[in-house]
C-alpha positions in Angstrom: -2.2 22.4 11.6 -3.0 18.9 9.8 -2.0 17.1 13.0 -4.7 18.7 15.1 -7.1 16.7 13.8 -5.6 13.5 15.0 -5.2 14.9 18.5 -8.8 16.5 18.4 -10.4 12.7 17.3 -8.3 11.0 20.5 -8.0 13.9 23.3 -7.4 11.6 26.0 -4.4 9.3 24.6 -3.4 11.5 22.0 -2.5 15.0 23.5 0.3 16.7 21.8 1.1 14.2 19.3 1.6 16.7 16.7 4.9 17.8 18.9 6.0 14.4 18.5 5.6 13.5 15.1 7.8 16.7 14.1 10.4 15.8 16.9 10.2 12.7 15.1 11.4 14.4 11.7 13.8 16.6 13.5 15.7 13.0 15.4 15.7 12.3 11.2 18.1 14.8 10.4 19.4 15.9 13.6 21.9 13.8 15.8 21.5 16.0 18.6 17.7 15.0 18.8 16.5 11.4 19.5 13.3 9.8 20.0 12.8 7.5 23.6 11.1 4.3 23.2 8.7 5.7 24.7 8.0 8.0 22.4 8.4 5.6 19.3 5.6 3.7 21.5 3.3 6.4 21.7 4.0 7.3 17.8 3.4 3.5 17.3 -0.4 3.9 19.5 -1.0 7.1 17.5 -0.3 5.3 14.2 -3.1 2.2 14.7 -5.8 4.8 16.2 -4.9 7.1 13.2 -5.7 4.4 10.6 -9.0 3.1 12.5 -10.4 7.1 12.3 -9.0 6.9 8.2 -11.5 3.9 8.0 -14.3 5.5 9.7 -13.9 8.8 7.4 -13.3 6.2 4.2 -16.6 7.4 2.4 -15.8 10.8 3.1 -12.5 10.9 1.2 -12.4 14.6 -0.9 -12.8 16.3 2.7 -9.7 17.9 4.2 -10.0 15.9 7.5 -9.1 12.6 5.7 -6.8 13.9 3.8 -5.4 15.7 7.2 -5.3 12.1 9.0 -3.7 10.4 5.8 -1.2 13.2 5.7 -0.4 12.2 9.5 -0.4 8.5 9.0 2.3 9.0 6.3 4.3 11.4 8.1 4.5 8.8 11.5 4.7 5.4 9.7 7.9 7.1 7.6 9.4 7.6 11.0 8.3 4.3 12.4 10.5 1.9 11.1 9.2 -2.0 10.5 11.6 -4.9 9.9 12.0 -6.3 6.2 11.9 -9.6 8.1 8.2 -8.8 9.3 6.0 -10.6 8.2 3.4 -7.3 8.0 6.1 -5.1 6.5 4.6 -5.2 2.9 1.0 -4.7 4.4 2.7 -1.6 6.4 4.5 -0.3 2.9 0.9 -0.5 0.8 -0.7 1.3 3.5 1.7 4.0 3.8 2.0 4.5 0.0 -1.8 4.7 -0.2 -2.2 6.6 2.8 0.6 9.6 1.4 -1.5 9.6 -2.3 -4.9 10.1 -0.9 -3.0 13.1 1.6 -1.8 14.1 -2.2 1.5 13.4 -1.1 2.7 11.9 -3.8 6.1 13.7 -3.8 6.9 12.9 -0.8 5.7 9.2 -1.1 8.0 9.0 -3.9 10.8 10.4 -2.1 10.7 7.8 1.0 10.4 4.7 -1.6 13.4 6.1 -3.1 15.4 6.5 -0.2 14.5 3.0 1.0 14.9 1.4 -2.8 18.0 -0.4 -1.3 16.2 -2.3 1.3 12.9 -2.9 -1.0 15.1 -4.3 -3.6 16.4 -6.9 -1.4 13.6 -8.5 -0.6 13.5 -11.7 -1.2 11.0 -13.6 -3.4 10.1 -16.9 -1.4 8.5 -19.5 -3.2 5.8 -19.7 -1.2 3.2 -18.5 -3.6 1.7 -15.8 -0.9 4.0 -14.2 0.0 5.6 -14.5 -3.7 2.9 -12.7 -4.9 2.5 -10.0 -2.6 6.2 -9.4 -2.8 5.9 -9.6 -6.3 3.1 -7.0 -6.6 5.0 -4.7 -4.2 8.0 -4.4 -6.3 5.9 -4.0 -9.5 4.2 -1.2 -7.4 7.1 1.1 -5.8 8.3 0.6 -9.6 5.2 2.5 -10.9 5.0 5.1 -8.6 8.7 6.0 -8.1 8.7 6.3 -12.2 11.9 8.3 -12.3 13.3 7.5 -15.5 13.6 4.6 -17.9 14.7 2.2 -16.0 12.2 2.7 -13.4 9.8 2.0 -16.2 11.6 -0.7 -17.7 12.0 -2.5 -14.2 8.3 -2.1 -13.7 7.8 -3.5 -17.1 9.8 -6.8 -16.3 8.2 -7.4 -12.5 3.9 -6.9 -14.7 5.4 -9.6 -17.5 7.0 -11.9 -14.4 3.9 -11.7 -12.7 1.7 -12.4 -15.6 3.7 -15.3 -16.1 3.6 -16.3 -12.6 -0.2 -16.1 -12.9 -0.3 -18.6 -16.2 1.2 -20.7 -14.2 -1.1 -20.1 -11.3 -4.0 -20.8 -13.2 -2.9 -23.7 -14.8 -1.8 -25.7 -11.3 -3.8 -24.2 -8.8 -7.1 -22.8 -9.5 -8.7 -26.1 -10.6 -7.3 -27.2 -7.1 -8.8 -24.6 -5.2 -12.1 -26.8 -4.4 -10.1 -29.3 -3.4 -7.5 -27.5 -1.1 -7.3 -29.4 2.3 -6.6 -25.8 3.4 -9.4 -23.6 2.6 -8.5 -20.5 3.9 -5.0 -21.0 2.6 -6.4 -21.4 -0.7 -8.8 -18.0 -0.3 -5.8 -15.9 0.5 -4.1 -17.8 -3.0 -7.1 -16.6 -5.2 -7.5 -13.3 -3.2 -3.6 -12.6 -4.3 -4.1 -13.9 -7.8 -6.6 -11.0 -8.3 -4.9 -8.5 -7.2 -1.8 -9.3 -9.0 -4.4 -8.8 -12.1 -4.8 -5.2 -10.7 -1.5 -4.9 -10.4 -1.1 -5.5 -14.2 -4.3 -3.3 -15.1 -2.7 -0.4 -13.5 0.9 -1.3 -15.0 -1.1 -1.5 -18.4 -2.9 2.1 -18.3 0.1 4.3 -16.5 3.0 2.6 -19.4 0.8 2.3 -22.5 -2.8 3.6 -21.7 -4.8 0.6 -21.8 -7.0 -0.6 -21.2 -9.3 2.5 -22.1 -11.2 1.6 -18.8 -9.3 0.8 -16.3 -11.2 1.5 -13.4 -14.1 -1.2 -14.3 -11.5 -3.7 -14.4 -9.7 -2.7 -11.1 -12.9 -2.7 -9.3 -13.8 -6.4 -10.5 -10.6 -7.9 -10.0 -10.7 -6.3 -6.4 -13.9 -6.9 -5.2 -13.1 -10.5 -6.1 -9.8 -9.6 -4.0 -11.6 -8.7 -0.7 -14.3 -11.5 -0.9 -11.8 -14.2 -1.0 -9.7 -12.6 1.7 -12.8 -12.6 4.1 -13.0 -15.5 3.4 -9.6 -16.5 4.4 -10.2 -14.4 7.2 -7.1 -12.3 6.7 -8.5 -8.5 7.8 -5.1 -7.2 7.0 -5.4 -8.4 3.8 -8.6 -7.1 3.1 -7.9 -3.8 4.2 -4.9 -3.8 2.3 -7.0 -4.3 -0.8 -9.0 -1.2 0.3 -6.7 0.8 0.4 -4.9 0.1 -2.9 -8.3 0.7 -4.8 -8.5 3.9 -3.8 -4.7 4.4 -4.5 -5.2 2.8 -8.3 -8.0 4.8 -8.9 -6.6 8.1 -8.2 -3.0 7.2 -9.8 -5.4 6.4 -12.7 -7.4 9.9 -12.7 -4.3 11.4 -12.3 -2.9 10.3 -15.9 -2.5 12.7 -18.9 -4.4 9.5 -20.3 -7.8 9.6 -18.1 -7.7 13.9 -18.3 -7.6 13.7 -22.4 -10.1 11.3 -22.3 
């Protein structure tokens, strides 16, 4: 059972959390069965220790245990519900979406974006330029991997071009002012997002129309450039967060009709 090896790695605070996860998806359908706080607590605990055990296996990433651990992670943070009005709940949507691809969970990461398009569609796009552009690159995201139909597609399209517009716009008014940013670690984060937002495009760019031919050297520059500048902003979440997405990228890439004719 995949969840045994999320119990095995934490025997002491983690015995019988595989019970829990699928009471968990039974209180989801089921009236007559509810979760405590007490459990959603111990779900929460099990959650963080599961993504800190993801980390240590990161280099190992074709084995069946990480994919075991991502396949839990998914399966307890779609239970564990995190405000909109958080201000980690787009860090908490990137990992879960990474987390169910690399578990080659796909289906079922689609199917949890779709049910919760509603509240992902209301979020609001501040004009603070952070959290514009991570909200910005989330959107463009969910678009690309729900992919439905058409409009899916088109809305995808739309969110890439308002992005690369936003980023024109960036780099004409704030990266000459980066060096002079009375906040530096404010203005880390800034470039840290503008890169990834790039990514955001390159992938956009290879899954709609196949270019560019190779995506994968591009998504690793504009990232790497991504995670310096948020250590240097000293924003771990972030950081991580741009982890995580590489891997996703890459494998959304590999798994193109695109990069297998190639």
């Amino acid at each position: 059972m995949k969840y045994n090896h999320l119990e095995q790695a934490y025997p002491d605070m983690l015995t019988g959390i595989g019970a829990l996860i699928q009471k968990g998806k039974l209180s989801s359908r089921f009236e007559s069965v509810e979760l405590t706080q007490d459990d959603i607590n111990h779900l929460e605990k099990a959650k963080e220790l599961c993504e800190l055990k993801i980390i240590e296996l990161w280099d190992d990433r074709d084995s069946q245990k990480f994919k075991a651990l991502c396949a839990s992670y998914f399966d307890i943070a779609s239970q564990v519900l995190i405000s909109t009005e958080s201000e980690y709940y787009i860090y908490e949507q990137f990992k879960l979406i990474a987390f169910g691809y690399l578990a080659e969970h796909w289906h079922f990461v689609r199917h949890y974006l779709k049910s919760t398009a509603e509240q992902i569609e209301n979020l609001g796009v501040e004009n603070d330029w952070n959290k514009r552009l991570l909200t910005l690159c989330f959107k463009a995201l969910v678009g690309l991997v729900v992919k439905e139909n058409w409009k899916d597609i088109d809305q995808s399209v739309q969110l890439i071009n308002q992005l690369r517009d936003e980023q024109n716009d960036f780099e004409s008014n704030f990266l000459d002012q980066v060096n002079k940013e009375s906040r530096p670690y404010g203005a880390a984060e800034l470039v840290a997002l503008y890169h990834f937002a790039k990514s955001i495009d390159v992938l956009g760019s290879y899954l709609i129309d196949g270019r560019p031919v190779e995506p994968e050297t591009q998504l690793h520059y504009h990232l790497n450039l991504s995670r310096e500048f948020a250590q240097k902003s000293r924003n771990i979440s972030l950081e991580l967060m741009f982890q995580f997405f590489e891997a996703l990228a890459v494998k959304m890439v590999r798994n193109t009709i695109c990069y297998t004719t190639n």
